[in-house]
PAZAPA-4460 file (N, C-alpha, C; in steps of 0.05 Angstrom, whole numbers, plus 32768, in hexadecimal, padded with zeros to 4 digits):
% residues 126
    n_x    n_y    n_z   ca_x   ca_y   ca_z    c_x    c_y    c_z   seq   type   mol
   8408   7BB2   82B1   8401   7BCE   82B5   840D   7BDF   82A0     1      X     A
   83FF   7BFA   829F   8412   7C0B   8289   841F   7C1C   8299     2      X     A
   8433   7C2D   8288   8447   7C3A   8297   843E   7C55   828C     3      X     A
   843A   7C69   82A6   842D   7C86   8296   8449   7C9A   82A7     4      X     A
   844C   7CAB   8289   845C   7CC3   828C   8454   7CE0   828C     5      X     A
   844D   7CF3   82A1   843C   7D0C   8297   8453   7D24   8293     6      X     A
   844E   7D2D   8287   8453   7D4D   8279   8449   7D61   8278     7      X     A
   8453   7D74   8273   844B   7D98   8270   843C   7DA8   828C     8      X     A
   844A   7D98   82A3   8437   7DA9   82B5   8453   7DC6   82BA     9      X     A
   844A   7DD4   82CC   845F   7DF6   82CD   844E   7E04   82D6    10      X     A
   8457   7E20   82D9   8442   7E37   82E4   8442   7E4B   82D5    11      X     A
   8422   7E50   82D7   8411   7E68   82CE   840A   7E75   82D4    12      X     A
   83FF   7E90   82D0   83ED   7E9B   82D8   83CB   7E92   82DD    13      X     A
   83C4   7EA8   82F5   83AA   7E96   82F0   839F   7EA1   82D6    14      X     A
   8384   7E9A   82CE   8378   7E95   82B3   838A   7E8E   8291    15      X     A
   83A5   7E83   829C   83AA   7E72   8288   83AA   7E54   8282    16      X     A
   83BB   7E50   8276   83B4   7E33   826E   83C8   7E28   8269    17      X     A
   83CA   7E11   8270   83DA   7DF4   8268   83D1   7DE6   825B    18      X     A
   83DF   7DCB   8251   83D7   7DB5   824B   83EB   7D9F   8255    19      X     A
   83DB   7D88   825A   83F4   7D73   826C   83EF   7D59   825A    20      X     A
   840A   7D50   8255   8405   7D34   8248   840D   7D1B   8254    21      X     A
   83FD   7D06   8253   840E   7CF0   825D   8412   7CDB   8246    22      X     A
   8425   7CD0   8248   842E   7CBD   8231   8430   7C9C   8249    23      X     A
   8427   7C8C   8236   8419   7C73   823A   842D   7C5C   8230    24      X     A
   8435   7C4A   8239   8451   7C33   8231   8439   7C20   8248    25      X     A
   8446   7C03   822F   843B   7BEE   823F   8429   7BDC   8234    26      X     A
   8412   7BD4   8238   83FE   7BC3   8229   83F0   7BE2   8225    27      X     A
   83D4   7BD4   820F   83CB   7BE6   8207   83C2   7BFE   820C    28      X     A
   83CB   7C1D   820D   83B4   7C27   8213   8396   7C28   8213    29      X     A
   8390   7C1E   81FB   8378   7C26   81F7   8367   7C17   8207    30      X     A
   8374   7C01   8217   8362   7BF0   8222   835A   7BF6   823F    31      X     A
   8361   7C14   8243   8362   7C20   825F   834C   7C3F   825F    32      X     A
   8339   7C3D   8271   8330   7C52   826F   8349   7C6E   8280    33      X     A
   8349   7C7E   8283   835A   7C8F   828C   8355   7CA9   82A2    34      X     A
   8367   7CB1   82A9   8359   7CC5   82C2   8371   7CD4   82C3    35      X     A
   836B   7CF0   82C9   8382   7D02   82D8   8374   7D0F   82F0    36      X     A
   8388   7D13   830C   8382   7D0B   831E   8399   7D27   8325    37      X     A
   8393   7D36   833D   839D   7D48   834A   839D   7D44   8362    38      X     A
   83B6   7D54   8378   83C5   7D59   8391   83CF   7D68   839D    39      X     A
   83C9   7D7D   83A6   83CC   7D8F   83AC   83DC   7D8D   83CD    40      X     A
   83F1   7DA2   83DB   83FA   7D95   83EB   83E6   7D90   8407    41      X     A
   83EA   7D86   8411   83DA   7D84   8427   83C0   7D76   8428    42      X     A
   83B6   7D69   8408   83A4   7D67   8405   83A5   7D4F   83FB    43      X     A
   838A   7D3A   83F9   8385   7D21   83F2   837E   7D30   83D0    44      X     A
   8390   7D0F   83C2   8390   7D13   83A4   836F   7D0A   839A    45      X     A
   836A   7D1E   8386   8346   7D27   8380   834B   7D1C   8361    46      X     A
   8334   7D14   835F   8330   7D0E   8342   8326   7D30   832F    47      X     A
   8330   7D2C   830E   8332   7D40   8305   8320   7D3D   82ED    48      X     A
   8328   7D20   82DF   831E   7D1F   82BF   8320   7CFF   82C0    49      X     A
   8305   7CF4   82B4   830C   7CE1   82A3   8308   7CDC   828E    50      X     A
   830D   7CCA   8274   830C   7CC6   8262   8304   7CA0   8262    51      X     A
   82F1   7C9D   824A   82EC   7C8B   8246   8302   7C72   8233    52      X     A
   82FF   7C5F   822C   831A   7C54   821E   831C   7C63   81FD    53      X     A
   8306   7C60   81F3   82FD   7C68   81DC   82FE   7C8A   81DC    54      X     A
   82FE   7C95   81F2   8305   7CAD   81ED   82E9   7CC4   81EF    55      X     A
   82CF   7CB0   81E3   82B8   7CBF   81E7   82AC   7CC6   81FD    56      X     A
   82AD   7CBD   820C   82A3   7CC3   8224   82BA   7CD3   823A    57      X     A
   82B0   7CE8   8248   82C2   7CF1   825E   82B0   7CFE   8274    58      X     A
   82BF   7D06   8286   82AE   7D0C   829D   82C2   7D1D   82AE    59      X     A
   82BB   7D30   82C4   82CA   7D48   82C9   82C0   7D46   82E4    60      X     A
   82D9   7D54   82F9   82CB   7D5B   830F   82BC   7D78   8310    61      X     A
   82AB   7D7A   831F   8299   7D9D   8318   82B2   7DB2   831B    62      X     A
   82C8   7DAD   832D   82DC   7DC0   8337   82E5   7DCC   8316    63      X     A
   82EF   7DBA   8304   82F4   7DBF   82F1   82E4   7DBF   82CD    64      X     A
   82D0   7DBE   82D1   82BD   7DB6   82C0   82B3   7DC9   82AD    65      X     A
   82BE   7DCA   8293   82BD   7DE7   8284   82DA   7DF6   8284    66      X     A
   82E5   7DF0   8291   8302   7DFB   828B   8317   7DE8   8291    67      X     A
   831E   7DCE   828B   832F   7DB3   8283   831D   7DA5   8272    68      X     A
   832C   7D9F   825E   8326   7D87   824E   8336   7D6E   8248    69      X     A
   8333   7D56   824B   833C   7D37   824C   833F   7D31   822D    70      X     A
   8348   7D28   8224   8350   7D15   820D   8363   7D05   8208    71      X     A
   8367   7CF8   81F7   8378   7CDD   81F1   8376   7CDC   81CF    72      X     A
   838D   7CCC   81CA   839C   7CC2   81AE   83A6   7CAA   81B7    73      X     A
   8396   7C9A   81AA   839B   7C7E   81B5   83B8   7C79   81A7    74      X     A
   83AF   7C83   8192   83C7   7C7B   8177   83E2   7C7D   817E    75      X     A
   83D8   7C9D   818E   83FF   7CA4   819E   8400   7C9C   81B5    76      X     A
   83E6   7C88   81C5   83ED   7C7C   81E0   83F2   7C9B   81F6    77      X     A
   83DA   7CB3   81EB   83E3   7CBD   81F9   83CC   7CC6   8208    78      X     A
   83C9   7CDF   8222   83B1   7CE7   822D   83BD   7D02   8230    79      X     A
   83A8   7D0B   8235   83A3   7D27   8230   8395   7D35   8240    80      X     A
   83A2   7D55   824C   8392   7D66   825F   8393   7D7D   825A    81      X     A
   837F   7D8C   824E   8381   7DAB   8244   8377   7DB9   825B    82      X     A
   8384   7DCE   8267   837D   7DD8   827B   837D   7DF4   827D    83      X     A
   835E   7E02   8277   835E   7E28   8275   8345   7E30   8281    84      X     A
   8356   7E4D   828D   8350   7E63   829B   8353   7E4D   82B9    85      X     A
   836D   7E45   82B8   8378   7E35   82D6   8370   7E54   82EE    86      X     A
   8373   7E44   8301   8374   7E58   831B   8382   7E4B   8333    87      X     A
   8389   7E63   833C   839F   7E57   8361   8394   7E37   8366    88      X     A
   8377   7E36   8366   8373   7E27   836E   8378   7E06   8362    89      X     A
   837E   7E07   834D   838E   7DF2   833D   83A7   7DEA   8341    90      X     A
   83B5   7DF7   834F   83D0   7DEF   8353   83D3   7DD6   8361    91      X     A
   83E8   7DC2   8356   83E5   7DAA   8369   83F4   7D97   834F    92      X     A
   8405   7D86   835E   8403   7D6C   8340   83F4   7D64   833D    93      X     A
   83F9   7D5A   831D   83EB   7D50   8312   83EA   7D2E   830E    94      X     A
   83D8   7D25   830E   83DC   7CFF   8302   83D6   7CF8   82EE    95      X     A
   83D9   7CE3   82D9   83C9   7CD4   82CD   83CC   7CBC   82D5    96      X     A
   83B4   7CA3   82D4   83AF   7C93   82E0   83A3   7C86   82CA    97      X     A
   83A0   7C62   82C4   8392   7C57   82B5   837D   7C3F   82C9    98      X     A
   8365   7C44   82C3   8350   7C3A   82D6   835D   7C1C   82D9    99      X     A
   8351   7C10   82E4   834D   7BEA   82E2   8339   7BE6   82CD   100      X     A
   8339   7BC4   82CC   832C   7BBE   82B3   8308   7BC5   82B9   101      X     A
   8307   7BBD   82D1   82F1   7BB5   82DD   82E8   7BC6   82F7   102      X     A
   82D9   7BE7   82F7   82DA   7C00   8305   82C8   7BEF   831C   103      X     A
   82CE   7BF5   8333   82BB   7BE3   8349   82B7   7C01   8359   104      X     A
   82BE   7C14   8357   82B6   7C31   8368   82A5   7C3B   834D   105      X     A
   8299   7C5E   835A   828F   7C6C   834F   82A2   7C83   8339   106      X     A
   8295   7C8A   831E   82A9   7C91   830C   82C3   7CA6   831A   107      X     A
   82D9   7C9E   8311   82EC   7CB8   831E   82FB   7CA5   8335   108      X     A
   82EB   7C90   8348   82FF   7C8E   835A   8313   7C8B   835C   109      X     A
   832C   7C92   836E   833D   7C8B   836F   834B   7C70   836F   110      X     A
   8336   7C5F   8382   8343   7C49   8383   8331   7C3C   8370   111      X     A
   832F   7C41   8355   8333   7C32   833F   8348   7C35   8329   112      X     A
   8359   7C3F   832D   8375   7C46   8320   8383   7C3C   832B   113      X     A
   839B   7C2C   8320   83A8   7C1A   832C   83CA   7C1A   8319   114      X     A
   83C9   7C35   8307   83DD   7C39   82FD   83E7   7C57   82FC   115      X     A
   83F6   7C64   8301   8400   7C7D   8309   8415   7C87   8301   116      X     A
   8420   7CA3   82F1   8430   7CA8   82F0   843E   7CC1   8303   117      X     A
   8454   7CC8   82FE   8465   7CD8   831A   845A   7CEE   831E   118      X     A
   844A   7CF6   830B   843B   7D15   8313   8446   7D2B   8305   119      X     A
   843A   7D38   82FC   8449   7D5B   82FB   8442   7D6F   8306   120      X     A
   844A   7D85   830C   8443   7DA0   831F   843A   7DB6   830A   121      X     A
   8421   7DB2   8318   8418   7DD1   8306   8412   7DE1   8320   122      X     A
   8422   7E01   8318   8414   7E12   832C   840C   7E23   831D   123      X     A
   83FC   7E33   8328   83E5   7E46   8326   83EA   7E68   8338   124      X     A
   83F3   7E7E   832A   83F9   7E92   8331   83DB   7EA4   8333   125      X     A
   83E0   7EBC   8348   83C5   7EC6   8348   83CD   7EE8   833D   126      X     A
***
């Protein structure tokens, strides 16, 4: 499995912006498609972003679609979450997650990630 570390989550105002990183230790990244994954309290953790291994391909939930963007540097083993004009309603940790080799759900599910890091807290001021 790889070992994922996330970063830069904190609080904003609403319509600003973050960016969250996760850093990647372990066998290869690149051999992992990727996902960041949100939690809000009270709430079952929702898929956010994924990213393909190669990086070209990604895919968004509608909640956030047009205002987060996914990327990766394989080189620096790292993933990536640009996140603007956030709102209250974003508040929640954050995940990154590296899929399995072999996706047996529909894109995004949860239970095809099978590696996880501790999360960060982003809140969202109104």
């Amino acid at each position: 499995q790889v070992q994922l570390v996330e970063s830069g989550g904190g609080l904003v105002q609403a319509g600003g912006s973050l960016a969250l990183s996760c850093a990647a230790s372990g066998r290869t990244f690149s051999s992992y498609a990727m996902g960041w994954f949100r939690q809000a309290p009270g709430k079952e953790r929702e898929f956010v972003a994924r990213i393909s291994r190669s990086g070209i391909t990604t895919y968004y939930a509608d909640s956030v679609k047009g205002r987060f963007t996914i990327s990766r540097d394989n080189a620096k083993n790292t993933l990536y979450l640009r996140m603007d004009n956030l709102k209250p309603e974003d508040t929640a940790v954050y995940y990154c997650a590296a899929e399995r080799r072999i996706r047996l759900y529909d894109v995004g599910d949860v239970r095809d990630f099978d590696s996880w890091g501790q999360g960060t807290q982003v809140t969202v001021s109104s």
